[in-house]
HTML snippet that shows the backbone in 3Dmol.js (N, CA, C, O; Angstrom):
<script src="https://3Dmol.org/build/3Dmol-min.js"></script>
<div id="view" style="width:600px;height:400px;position:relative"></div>
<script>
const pdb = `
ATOM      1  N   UNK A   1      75.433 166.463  33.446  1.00  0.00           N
ATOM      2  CA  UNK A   1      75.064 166.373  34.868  1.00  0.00           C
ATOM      3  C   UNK A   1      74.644 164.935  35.208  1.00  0.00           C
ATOM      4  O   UNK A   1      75.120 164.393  36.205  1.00  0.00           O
ATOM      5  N   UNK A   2      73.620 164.189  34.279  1.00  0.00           N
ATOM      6  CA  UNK A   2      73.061 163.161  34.988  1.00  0.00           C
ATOM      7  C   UNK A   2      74.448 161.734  34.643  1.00  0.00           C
ATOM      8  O   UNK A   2      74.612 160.634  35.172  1.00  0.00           O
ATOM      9  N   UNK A   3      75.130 162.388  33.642  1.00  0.00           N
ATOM     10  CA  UNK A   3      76.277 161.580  33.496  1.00  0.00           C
ATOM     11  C   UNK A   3      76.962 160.714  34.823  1.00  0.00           C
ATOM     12  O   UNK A   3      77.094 159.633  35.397  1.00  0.00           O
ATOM     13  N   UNK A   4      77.250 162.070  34.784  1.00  0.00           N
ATOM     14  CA  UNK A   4      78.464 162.668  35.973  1.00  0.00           C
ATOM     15  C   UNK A   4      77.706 161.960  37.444  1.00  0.00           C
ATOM     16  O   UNK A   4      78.317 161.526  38.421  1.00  0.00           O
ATOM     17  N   UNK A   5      76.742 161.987  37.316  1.00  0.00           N
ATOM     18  CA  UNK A   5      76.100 161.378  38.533  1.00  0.00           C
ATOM     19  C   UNK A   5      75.845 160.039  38.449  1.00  0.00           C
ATOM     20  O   UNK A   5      75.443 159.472  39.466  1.00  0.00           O
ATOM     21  N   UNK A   6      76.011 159.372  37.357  1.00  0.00           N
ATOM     22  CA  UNK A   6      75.556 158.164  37.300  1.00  0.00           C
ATOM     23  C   UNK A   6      77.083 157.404  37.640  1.00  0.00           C
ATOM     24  O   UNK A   6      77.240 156.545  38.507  1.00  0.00           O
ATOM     25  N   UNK A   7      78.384 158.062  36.538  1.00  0.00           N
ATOM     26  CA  UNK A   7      79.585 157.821  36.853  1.00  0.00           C
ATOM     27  C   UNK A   7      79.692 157.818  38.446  1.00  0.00           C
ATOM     28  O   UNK A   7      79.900 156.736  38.993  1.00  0.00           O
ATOM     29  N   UNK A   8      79.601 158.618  38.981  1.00  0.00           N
ATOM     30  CA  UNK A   8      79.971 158.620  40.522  1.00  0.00           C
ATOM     31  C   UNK A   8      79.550 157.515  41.298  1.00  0.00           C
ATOM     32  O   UNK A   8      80.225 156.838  42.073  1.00  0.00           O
ATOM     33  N   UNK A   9      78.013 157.385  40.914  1.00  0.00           N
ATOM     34  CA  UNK A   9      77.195 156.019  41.492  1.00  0.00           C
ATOM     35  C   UNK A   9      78.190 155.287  41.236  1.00  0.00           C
ATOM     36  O   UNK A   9      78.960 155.298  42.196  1.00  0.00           O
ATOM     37  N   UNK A  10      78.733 154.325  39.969  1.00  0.00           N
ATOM     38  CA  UNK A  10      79.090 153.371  39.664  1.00  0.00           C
ATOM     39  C   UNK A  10      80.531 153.247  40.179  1.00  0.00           C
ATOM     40  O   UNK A  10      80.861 152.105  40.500  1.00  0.00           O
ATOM     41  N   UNK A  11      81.459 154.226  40.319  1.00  0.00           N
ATOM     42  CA  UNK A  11      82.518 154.067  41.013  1.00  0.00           C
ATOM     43  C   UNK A  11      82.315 153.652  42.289  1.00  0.00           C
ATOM     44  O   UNK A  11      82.874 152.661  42.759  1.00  0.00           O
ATOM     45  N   UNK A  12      81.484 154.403  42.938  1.00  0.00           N
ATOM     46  CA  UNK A  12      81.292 154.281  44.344  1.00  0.00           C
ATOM     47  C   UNK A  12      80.795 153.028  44.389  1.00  0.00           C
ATOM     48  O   UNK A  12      81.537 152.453  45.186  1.00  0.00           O
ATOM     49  N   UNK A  13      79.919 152.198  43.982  1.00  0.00           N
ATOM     50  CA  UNK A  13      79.151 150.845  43.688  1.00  0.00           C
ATOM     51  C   UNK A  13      80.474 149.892  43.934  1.00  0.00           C
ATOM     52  O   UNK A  13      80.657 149.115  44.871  1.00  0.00           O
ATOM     53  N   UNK A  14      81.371 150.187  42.785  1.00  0.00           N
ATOM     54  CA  UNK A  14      82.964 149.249  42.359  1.00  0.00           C
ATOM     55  C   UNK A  14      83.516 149.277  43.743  1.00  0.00           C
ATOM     56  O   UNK A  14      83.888 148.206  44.222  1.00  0.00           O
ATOM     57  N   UNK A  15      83.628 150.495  44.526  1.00  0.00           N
ATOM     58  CA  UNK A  15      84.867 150.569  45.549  1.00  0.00           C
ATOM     59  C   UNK A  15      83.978 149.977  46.605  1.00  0.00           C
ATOM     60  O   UNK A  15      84.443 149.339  47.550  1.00  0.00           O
ATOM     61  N   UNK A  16      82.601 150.209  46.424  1.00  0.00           N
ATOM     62  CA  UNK A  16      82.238 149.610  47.781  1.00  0.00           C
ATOM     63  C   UNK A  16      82.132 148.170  47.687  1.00  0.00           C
ATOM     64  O   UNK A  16      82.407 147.667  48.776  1.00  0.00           O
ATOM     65  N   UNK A  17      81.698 146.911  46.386  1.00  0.00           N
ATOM     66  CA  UNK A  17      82.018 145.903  46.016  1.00  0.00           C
ATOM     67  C   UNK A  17      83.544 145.540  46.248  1.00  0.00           C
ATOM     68  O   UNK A  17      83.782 144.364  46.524  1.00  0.00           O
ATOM     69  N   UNK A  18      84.652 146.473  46.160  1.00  0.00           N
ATOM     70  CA  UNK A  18      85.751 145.754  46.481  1.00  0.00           C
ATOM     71  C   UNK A  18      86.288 145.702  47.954  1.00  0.00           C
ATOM     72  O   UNK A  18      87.140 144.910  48.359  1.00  0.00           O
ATOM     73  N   UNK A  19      85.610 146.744  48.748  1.00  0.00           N
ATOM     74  CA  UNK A  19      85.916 146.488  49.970  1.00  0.00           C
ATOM     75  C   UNK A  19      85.101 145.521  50.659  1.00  0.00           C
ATOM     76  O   UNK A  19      85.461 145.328  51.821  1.00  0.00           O
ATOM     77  N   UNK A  20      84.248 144.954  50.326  1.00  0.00           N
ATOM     78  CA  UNK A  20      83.140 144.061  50.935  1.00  0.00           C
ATOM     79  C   UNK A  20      83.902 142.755  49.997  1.00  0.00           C
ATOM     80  O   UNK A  20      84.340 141.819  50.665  1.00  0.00           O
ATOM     81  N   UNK A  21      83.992 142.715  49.117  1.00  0.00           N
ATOM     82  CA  UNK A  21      84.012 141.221  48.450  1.00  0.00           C
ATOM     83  C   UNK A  21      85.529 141.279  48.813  1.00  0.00           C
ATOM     84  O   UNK A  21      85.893 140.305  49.473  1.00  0.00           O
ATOM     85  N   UNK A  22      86.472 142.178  48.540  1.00  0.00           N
ATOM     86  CA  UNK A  22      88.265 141.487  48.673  1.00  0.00           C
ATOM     87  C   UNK A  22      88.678 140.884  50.267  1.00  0.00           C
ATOM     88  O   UNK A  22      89.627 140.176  50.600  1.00  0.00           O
ATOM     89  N   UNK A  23      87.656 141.420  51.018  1.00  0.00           N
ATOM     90  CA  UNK A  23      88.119 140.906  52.603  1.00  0.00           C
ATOM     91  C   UNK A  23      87.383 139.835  52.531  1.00  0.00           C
ATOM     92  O   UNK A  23      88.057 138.807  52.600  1.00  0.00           O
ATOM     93  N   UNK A  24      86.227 139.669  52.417  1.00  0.00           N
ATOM     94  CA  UNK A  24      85.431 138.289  52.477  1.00  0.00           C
ATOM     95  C   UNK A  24      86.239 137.004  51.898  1.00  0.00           C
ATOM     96  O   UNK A  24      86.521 135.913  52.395  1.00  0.00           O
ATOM     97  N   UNK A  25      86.491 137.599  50.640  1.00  0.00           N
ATOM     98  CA  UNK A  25      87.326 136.759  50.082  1.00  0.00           C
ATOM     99  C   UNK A  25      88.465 136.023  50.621  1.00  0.00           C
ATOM    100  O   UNK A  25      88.465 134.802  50.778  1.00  0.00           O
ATOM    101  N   UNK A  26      89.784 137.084  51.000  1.00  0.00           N
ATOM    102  CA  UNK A  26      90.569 136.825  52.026  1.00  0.00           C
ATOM    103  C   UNK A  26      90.273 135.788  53.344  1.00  0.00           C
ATOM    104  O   UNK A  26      91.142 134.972  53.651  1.00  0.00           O
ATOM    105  N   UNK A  27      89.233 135.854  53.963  1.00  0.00           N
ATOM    106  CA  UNK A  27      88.777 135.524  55.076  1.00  0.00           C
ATOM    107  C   UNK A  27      88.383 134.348  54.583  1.00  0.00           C
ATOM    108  O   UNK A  27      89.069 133.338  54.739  1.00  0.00           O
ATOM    109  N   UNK A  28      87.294 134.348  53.966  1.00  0.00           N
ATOM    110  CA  UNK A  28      86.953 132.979  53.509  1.00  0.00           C
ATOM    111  C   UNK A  28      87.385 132.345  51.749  1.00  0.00           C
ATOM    112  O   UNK A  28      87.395 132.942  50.672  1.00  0.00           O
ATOM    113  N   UNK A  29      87.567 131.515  51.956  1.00  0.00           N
ATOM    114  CA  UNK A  29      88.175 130.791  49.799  1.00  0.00           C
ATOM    115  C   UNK A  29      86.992 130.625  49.474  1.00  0.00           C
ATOM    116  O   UNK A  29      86.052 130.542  50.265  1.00  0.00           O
ATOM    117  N   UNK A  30      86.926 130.557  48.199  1.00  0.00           N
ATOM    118  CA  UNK A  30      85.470 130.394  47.389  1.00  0.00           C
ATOM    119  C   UNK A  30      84.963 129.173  47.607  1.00  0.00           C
ATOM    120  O   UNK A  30      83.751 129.140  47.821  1.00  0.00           O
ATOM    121  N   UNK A  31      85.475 128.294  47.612  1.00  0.00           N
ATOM    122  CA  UNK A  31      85.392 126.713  48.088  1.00  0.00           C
ATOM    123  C   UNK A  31      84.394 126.872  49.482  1.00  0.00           C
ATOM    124  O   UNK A  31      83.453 126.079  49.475  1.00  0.00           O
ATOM    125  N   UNK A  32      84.450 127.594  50.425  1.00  0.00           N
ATOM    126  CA  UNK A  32      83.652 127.759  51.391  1.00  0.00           C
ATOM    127  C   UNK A  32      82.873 128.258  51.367  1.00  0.00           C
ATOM    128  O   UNK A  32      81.942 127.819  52.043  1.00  0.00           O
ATOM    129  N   UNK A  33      82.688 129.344  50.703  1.00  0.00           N
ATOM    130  CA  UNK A  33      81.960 130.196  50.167  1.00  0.00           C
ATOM    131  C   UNK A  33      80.768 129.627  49.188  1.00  0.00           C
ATOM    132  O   UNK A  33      79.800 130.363  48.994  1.00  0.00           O
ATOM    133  N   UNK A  34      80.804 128.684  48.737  1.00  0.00           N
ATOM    134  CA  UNK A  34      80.103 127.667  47.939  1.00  0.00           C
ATOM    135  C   UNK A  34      79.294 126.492  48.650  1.00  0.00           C
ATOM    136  O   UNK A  34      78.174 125.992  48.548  1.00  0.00           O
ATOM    137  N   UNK A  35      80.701 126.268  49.601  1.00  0.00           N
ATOM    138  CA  UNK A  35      79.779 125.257  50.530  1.00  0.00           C
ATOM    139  C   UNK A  35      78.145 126.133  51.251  1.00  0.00           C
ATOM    140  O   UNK A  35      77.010 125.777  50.933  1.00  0.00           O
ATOM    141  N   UNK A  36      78.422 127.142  52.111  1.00  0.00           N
ATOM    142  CA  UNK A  36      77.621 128.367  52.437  1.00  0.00           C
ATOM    143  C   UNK A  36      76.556 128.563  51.653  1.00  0.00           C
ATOM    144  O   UNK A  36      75.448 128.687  52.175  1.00  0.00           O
ATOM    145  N   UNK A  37      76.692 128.614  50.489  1.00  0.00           N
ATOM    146  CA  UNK A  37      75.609 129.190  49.942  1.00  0.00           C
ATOM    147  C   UNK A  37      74.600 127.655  49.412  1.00  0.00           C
ATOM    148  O   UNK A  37      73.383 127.604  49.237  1.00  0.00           O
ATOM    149  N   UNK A  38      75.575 126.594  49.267  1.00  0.00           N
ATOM    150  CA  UNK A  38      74.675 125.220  49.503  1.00  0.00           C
ATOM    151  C   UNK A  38      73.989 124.892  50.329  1.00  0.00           C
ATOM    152  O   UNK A  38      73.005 124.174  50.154  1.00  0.00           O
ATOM    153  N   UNK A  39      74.450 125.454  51.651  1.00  0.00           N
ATOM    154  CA  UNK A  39      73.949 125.203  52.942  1.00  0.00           C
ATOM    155  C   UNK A  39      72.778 126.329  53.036  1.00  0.00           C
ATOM    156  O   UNK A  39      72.093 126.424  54.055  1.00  0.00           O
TER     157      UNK A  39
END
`;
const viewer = $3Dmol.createViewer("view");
viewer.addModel(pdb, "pdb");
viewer.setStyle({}, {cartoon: {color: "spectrum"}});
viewer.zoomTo();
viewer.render();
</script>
């Protein structure tokens, strides 16, 4: 049970990290993304 629940967390964690980070990404290059976080 607490497996199974922890698995679920962590998928869900992954898919929601890839929908937030693969568009950001897209949108902005890491190069900017660097500048940003200098700033």
């Amino acid at each position: 049970m607490v497996i199974k629940v922890f698995d679920v967390i962590a998928t869900a964690g992954i898919i929601a990290l890839l929908y937030f980070v693969l568009p950001n990404s897209l949108k902005y290059p890491p190069e900017t993304l660097m500048e940003k976080e200098k700033v």
